[in-house]
C-alpha positions in Angstrom: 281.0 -189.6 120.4 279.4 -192.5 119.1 276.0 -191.2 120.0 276.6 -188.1 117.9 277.7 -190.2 114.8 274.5 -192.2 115.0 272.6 -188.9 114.9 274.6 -187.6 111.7 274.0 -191.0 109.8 270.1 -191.0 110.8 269.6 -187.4 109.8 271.6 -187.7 105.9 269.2 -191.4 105.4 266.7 -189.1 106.3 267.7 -186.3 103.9 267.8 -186.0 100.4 270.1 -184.6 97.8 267.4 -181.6 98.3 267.9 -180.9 101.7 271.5 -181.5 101.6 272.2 -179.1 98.9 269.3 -176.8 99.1 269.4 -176.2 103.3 266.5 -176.8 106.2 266.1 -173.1 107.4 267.0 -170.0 105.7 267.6 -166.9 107.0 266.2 -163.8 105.8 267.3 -160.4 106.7 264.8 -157.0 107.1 266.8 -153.8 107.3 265.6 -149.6 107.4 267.5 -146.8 106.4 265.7 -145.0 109.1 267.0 -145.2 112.6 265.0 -146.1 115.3 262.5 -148.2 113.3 260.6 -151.3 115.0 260.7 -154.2 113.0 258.1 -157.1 113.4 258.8 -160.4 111.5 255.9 -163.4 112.0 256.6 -166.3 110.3 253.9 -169.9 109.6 257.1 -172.5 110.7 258.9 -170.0 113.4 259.0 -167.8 116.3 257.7 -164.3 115.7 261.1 -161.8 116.1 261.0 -158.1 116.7 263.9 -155.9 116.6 265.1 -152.4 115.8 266.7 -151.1 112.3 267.8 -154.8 111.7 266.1 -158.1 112.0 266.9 -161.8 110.9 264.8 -164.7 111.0 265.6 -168.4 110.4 262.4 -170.2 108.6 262.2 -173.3 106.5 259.2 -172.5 104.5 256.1 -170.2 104.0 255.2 -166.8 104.0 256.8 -164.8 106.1 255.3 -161.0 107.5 257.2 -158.1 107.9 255.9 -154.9 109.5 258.2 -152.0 110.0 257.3 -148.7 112.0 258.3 -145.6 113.2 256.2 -142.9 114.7 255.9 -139.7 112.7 256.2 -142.3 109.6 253.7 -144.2 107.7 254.2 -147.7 108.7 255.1 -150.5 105.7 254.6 -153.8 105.7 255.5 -156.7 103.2 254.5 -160.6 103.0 257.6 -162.8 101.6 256.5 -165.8 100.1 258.5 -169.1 99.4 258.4 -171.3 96.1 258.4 -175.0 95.4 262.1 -176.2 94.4 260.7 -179.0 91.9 264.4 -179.4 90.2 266.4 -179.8 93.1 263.2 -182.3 95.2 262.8 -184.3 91.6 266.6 -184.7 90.8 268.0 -185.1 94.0 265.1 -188.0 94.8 265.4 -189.7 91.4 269.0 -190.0 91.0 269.1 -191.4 95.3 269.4 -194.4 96.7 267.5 -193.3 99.9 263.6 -193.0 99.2 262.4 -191.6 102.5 264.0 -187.8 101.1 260.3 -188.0 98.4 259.0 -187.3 102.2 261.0 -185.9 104.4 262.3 -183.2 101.8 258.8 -181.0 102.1 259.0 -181.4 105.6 262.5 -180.1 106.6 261.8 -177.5 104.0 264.6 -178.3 101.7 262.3 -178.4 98.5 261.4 -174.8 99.4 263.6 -171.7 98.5 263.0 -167.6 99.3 263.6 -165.5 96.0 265.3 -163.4 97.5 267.4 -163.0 101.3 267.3 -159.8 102.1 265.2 -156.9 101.8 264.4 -153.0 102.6 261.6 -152.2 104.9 262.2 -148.7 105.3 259.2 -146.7 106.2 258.0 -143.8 104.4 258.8 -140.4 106.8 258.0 -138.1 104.1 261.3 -135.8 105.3 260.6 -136.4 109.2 263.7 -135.8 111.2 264.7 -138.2 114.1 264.2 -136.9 117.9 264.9 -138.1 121.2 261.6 -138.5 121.6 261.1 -141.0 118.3 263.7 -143.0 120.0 261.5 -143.3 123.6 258.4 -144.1 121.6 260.3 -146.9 119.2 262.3 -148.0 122.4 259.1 -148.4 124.5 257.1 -150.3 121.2 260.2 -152.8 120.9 259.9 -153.4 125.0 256.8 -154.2 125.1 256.4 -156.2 122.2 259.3 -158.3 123.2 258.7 -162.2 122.6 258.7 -164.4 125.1 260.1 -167.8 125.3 259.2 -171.2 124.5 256.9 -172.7 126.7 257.5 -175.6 128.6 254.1 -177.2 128.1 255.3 -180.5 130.3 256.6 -177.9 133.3 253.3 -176.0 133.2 251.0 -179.2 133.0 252.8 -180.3 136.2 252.4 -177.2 137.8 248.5 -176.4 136.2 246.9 -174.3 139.1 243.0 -174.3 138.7 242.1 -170.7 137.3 239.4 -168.7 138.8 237.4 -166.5 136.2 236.6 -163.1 138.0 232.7 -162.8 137.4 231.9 -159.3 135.3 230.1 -156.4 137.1 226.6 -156.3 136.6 225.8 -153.4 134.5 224.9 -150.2 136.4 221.4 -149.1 136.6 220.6 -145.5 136.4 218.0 -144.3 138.0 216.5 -141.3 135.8 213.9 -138.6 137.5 210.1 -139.6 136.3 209.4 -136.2 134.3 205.7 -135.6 133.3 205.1 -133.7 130.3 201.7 -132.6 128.9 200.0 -132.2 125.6 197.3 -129.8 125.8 194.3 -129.6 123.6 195.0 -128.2 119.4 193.3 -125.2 119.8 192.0 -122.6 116.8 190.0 -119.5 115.8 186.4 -120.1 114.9 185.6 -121.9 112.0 189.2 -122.9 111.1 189.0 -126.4 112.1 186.6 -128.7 113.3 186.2 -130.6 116.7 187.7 -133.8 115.6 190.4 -132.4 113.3 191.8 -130.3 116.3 192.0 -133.9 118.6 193.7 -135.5 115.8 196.2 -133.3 115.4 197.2 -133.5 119.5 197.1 -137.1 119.1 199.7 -137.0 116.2 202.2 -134.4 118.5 201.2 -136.8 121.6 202.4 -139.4 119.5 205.8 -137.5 118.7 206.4 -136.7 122.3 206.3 -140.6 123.0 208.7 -141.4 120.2 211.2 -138.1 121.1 210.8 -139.0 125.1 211.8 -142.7 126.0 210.5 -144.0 128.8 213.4 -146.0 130.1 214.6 -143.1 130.8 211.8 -142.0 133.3 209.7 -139.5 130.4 206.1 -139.9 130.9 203.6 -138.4 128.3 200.5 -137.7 130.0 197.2 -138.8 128.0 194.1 -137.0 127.0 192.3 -139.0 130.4 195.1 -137.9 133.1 194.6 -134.3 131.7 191.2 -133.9 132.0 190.8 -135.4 135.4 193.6 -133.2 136.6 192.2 -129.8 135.7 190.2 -127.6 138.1 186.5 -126.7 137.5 185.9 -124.5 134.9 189.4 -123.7 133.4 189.0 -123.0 129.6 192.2 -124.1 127.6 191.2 -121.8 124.4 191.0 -119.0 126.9 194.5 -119.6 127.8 198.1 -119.2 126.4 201.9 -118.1 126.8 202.3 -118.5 131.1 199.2 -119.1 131.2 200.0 -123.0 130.0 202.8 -123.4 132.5 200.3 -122.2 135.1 198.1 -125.2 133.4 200.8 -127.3 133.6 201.9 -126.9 137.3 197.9 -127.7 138.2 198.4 -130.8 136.6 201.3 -131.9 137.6 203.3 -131.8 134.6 206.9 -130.7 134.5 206.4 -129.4 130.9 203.5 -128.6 128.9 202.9 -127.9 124.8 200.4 -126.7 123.1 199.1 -125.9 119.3 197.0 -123.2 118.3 195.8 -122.8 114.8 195.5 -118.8 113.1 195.0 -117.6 110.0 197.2 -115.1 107.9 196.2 -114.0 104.3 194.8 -117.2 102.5 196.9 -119.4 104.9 196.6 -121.8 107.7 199.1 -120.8 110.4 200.1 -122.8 113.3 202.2 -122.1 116.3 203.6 -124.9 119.0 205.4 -123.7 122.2 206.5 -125.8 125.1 207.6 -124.5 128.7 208.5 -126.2 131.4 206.1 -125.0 134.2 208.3 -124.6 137.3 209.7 -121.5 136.1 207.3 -120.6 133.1 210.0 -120.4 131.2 209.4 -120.9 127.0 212.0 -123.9 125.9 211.0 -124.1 122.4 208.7 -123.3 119.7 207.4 -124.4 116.2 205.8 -121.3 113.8 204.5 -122.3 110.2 202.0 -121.8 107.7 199.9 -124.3 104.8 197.7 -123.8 102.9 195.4 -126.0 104.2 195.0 -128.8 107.0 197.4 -131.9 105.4 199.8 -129.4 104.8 199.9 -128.6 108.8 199.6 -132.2 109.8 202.8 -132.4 107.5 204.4 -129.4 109.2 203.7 -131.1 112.7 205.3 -134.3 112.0 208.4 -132.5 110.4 209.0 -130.7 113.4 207.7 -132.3 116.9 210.3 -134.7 117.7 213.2 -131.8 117.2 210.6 -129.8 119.6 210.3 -132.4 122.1 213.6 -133.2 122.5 214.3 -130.0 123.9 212.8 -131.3 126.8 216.1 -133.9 127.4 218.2 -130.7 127.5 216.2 -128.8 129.9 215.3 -131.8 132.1 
């Protein structure tokens, strides 16, 4: 009995006409008109609560977070904020014969007050009826959202058990297939275009295949040196087109082959790109176009090889 009496005359020196009058902890109340709402309260001074339709929470000070939900409903959420109580901390201080309340009042939160003690969190169902199966979903948000208790921190340092980190997986590697795939020689009527124009304009659609085909994933673009040591004796590319290439292709061990040729129509330039894959002959794609002269094809070419190439990923 005595005990208990020392405790009550330590705790009002301690305390201040603020915190006498004004209260430590406050409790605020969050209500919903609709049933079967979750209602999450997080507070800076107390222990998070969650609840359904109805929720209290006992804080001495600082904003406090609200989120309410239902499913079918758009979710609302407020923030309550608490305000200084300068009259009641200066008066009740000033006017005291016990000078430890100037500190003690902040702290127990008795120089703090909430505007207002209770208030609606209803979310906003837009005319959404409640169901059984609104009440499973809420039920099984509220159960697993419970909040634990208070930890024990002396209990668990007592019984700290070392904790062993499982290592991560190492990533998987995928192995892809090595594909080869073959850029034959620009090829044209007479006079169209000259020697070095036609190699140029492989090199830029060589180039396109290497940006459209990476290699990490096992595409290999075959350069102007593999071809030419690969063909037989005597085959003529300009004498050959259509299965022909695949039939080129297969002799040098590509798994697809693409080729340019270079007409003429009216006063136009006309090019036309196909690419087959050579096991089955079989045309995957093709680029037609016309320019008016030869930037406008180089143009035309760069527009259009990657999409080409990449047809090559979906027919791998």
């Amino acid at each position: 009995m005595m005990k208990s009496v020392f405790y009550i005359i330590v705790l009002l020196l301690l305390s201040s006409c603020a915190t006498i009058m004004n209260g430590g902890e406050k409790q605020l109340h969050f209500h919903s008109d609709e049933p079967r709402t979750k209602i999450s309260v997080s507070a800076q001074h107390a222990f998070p609560v969650t609840g359904k339709d109805d929720v209290a929470i006992k804080v001495k000070k600082g904003d406090v977070m609200v989120l309410a939900e239902k499913t079918g409903c758009e979710p609302r959420s407020i923030t309550v904020q608490s305000s200084f109580s300068g009259g009641w901390y200066i008066l009740g201080n000033l006017f005291s014969f016990v000078y430890f309340g100037w500190i003690f009042d902040p702290i127990l939160g008795g120089s703090w007050y909430y505007d207002q003690k209770s208030f609606d969190v209803t979310p906003d169902c837009g005319g959404h009826s409640y169901s059984e199966s609104d009440d499973a979903w809420n039920q099984s948000l509220i159960e697993d959202d419970e909040v634990a208790p208070p930890v024990n921190k002396k209990k668990l340092k007592k019984n700290k058990q070392p904790v062993t980190v499982p290592k991560e997986p190492a990533p998987v590697q995928v192995e892809y297939p090595t594909t080869y795939v073959a850029v034959l020689e620009t090829v044209s009527g007479a006079d169209l275009l000259d020697h070095n124009s036609k190699l140029f304009l492989t090199d830029v659609m060589r180039d396109a295949a290497s940006r459209a085909l990476p290699a990490k994933q096992g595409f290999v673009v075959m350069t102007r040196e593999n071809i030419n040591v690969m063909l037989p004796p005597g085959k003529s590319l300009e004498e050959c087109e259509g299965s022909c290439l695949a039939e080129t292709g297969r002799n040098i061990a590509a798994d697809f082959v693409a080729q340019a040729r270079i007409g003429k129509f009216a006063n136009f330039l006309t090019i036309t790109v196909e690419l087959y894959e050579t096991k089955s002959s079989k045309l995957i794609s093709s680029i037609t176009a016309r320019a008016s002269d030869e930037e406008q094809l180089l143009v035309e070419i760069e527009n259009h090889a990657e999409e080409l190439f990449g047809k090559v990923i979906e027919n791998r």
